[in-house]
C-alpha positions in Angstrom: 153.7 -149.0 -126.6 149.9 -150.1 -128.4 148.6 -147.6 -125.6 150.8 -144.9 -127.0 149.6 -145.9 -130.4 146.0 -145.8 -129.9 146.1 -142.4 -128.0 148.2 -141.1 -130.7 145.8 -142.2 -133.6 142.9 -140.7 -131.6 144.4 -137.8 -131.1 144.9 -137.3 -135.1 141.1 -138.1 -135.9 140.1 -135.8 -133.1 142.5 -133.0 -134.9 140.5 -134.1 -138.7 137.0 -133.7 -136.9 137.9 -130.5 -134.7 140.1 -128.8 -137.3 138.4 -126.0 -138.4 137.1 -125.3 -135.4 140.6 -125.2 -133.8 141.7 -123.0 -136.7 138.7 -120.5 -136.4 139.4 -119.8 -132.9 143.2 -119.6 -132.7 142.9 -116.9 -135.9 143.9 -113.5 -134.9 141.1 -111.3 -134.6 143.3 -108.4 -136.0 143.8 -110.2 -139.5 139.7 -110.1 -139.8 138.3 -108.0 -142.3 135.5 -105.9 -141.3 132.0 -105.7 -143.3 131.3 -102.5 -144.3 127.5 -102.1 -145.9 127.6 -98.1 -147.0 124.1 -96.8 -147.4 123.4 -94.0 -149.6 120.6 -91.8 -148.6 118.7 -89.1 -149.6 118.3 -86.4 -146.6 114.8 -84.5 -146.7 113.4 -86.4 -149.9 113.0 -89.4 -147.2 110.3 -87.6 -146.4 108.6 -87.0 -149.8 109.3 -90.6 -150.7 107.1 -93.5 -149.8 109.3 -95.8 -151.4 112.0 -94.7 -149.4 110.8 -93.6 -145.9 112.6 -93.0 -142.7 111.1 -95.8 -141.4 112.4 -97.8 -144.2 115.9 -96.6 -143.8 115.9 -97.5 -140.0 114.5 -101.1 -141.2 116.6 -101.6 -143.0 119.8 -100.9 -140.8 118.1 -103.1 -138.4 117.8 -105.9 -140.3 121.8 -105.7 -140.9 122.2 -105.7 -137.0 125.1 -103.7 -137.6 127.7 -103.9 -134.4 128.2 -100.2 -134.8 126.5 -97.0 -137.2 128.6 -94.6 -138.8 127.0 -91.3 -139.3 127.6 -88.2 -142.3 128.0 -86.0 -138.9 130.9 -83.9 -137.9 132.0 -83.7 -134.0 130.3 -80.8 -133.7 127.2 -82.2 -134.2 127.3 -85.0 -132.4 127.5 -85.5 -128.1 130.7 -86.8 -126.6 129.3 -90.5 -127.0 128.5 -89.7 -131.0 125.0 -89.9 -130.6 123.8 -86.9 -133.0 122.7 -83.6 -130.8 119.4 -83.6 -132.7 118.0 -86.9 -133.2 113.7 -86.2 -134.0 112.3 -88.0 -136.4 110.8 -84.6 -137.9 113.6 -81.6 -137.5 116.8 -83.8 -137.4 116.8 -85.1 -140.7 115.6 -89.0 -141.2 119.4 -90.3 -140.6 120.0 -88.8 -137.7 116.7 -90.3 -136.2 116.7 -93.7 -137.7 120.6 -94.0 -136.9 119.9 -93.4 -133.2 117.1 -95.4 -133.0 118.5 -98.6 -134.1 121.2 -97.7 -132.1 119.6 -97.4 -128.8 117.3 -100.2 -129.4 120.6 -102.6 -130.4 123.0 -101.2 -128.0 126.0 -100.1 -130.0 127.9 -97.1 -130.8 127.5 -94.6 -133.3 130.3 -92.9 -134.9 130.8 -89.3 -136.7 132.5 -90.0 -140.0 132.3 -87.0 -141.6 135.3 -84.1 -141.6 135.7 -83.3 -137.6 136.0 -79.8 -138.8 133.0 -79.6 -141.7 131.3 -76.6 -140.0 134.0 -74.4 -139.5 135.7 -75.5 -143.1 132.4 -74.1 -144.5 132.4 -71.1 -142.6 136.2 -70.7 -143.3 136.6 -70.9 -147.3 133.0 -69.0 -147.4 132.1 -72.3 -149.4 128.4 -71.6 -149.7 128.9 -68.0 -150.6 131.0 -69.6 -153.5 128.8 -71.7 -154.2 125.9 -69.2 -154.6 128.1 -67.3 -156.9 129.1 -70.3 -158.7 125.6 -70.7 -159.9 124.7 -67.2 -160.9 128.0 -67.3 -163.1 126.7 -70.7 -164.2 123.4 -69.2 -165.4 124.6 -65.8 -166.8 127.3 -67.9 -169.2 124.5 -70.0 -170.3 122.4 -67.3 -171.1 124.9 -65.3 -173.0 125.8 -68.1 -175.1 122.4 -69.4 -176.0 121.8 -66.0 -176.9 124.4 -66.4 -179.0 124.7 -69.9 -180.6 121.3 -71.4 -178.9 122.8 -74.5 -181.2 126.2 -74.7 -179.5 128.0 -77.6 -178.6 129.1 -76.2 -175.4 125.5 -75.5 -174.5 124.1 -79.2 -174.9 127.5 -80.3 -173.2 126.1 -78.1 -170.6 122.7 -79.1 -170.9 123.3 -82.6 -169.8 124.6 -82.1 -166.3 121.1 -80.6 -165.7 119.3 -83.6 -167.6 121.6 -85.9 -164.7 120.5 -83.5 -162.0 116.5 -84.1 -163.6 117.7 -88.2 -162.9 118.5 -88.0 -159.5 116.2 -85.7 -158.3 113.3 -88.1 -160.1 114.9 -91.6 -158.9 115.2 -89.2 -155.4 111.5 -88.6 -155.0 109.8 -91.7 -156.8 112.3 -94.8 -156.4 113.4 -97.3 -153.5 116.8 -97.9 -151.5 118.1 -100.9 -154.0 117.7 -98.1 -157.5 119.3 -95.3 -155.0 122.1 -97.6 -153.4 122.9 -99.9 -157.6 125.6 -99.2 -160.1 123.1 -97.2 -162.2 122.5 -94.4 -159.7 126.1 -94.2 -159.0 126.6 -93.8 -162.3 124.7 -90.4 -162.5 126.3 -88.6 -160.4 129.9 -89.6 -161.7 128.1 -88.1 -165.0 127.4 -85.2 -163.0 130.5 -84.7 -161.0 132.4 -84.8 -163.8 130.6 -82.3 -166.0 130.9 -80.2 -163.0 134.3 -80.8 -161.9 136.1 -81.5 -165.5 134.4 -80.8 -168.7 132.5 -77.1 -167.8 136.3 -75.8 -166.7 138.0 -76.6 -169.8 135.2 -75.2 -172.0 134.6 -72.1 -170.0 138.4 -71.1 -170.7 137.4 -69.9 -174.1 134.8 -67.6 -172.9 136.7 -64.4 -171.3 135.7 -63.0 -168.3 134.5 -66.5 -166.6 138.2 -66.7 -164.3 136.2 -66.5 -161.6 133.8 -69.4 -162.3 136.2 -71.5 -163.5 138.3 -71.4 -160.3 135.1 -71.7 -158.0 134.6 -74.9 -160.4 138.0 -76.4 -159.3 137.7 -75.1 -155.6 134.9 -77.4 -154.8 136.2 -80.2 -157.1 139.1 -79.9 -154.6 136.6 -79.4 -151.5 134.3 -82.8 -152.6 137.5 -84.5 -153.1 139.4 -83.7 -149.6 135.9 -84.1 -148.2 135.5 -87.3 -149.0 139.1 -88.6 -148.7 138.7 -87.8 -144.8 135.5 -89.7 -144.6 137.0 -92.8 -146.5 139.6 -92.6 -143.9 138.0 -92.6 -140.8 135.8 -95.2 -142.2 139.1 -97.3 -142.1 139.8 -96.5 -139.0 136.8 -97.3 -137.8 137.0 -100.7 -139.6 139.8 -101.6 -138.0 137.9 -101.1 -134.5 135.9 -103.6 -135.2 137.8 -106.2 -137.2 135.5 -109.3 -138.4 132.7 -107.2 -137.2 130.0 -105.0 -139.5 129.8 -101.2 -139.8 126.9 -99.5 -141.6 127.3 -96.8 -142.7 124.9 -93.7 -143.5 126.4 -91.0 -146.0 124.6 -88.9 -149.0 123.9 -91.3 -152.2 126.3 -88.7 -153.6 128.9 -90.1 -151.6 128.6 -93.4 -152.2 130.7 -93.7 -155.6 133.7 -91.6 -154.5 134.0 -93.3 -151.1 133.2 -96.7 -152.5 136.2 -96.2 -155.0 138.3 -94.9 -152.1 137.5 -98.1 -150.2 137.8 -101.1 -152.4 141.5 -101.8 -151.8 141.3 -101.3 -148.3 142.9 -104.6 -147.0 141.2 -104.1 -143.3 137.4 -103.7 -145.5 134.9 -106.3 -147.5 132.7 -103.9 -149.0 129.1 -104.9 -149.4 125.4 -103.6 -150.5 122.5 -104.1 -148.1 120.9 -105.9 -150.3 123.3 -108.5 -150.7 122.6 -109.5 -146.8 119.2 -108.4 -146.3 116.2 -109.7 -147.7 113.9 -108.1 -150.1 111.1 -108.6 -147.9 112.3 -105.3 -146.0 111.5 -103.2 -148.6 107.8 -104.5 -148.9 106.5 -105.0 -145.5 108.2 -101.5 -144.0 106.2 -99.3 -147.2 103.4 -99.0 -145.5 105.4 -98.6 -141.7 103.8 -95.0 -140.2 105.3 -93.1 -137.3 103.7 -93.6 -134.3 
């Protein structure tokens, strides 16, 4: 009887001590959510940047050891193990190149986020033809009204999606990864987007003869919105791939306020910045980092 004691009181101070640790590895690995770090970048003006070079961006990816990298790439251009088909530093675009990199040199997968069908969607809804038109309706209007009422209201409402376009194209070409991935860049292009996609429709319906513009408004409010709700989605899904694991993921600093919205109730997600896990020192010592 004292022998079943003792045994039974070591057994519930062994359980106090070891606890946790029992607790951490019995815990389903499905209930795990998944870190996802989205990284806004800037395309070309990586290259025109010295505060935010290719060689930065692929730093800094490293330095999050990601287990796997999503990519803004559609299936189309990417191989059948999502590696991007074009992958040089200096015709691929600095994503595609500093994705792969890290990839290869870490060993883990890389994953197309974007629309499986974003090339053929394009070609489809003749989006950049509509686009082109878009903007020569957009600069007729605001000729003929300046002409006009140079003092309008409608032409400084109009004025400020350019001076938000002036923003982001400055904090594009001058400033580092924290000012393009923060709240305050984010908060540009909602200024923009909504301009674009909300204000300039309602205020263009009392000028006659801009139908056209005015529906080419809403077409790619509807296009950036669909776009986007696809990429959120396979982010998800790729999320729950990899539960209690960490994605990174590369996308347009456009992107990052629309997906980030479409994200932060996702159960299976824990949404994060890179610079909440990676130390500033990345910035500073990968500035003056030169290709090889």
């Amino acid at each position: 009887m004292r022998l079943f004691k003792a045994l039974a009181i070591t057994l519930f101070f062994c359980n106090l001590c070891t606890g946790s640790n029992l607790t951490e590895t019995t815990k389903d690995p499905q209930s795990q959510v998944t870190q996802v770090v989205i990284i806004g970048t800037s395309h070309s003006a990586h290259y025109k940047n010295p505060n935010y070079s290719p060689e930065m961006l692929k730093e800094i990816i490293l330095s999050l050891k990601p287990d796997a990298i999503l990519n803004e790439l559609p299936l189309s251009l990417v191989d059948p193990n999502g590696r991007p088909l074009i992958r040089d530093r200096n015709s691929s675009g600095p994503e595609n190149w500093a994705a792969d990199t890290v990839a290869t040199q870490l060993g883990i997968r890389q994953i197309p986020f974007d629309r499986p069908d974003r090339q053929e969607n394009y070609k489809k809804t003749n989006y950049f033809e509509r686009q082109k038109r878009s903007n020569e309706l957009s600069n007729k209007w605001i000729k003929e009204t300046i002409d006009k009422d140079p003092n309008s209201l409608d032409i400084e409402i109009s004025q400020l999606r350019g001076y938000a376009s002036q923003a982001q194209n400055m904090l594009f070409m001058n400033f580092g990864p924290e000012i393009i991935n923060s709240d305050a860049h984010d908060s540009i292009i909602r200024v923009r987007r909504s301009l674009w996609f909300d204000i300039m429709p309602v205020i263009l319906k009392k000028y006659p003869g801009y139908e056209t513009l005015i529906d080419d408004y809403r077409f790619q409010k509807q296009e950036w919105q669909e776009r986007n709700k696809i990429m959120a989605d396979n982010i998800v899904k790729a999320a729950k791939e990899y539960p209690g694991k960490r994605l990174v993921v590369l996308t347009g600093a456009e992107h990052r306020y629309i997906l980030r919205d479409l994200l932060k109730d996702a159960n299976s997600i824990d949404l994060k910045e890179y610079w909440e896990i990676t130390s500033p020192k990345v910035e500073k010592t990968t500035k003056s980092d030169k290709p090889n």
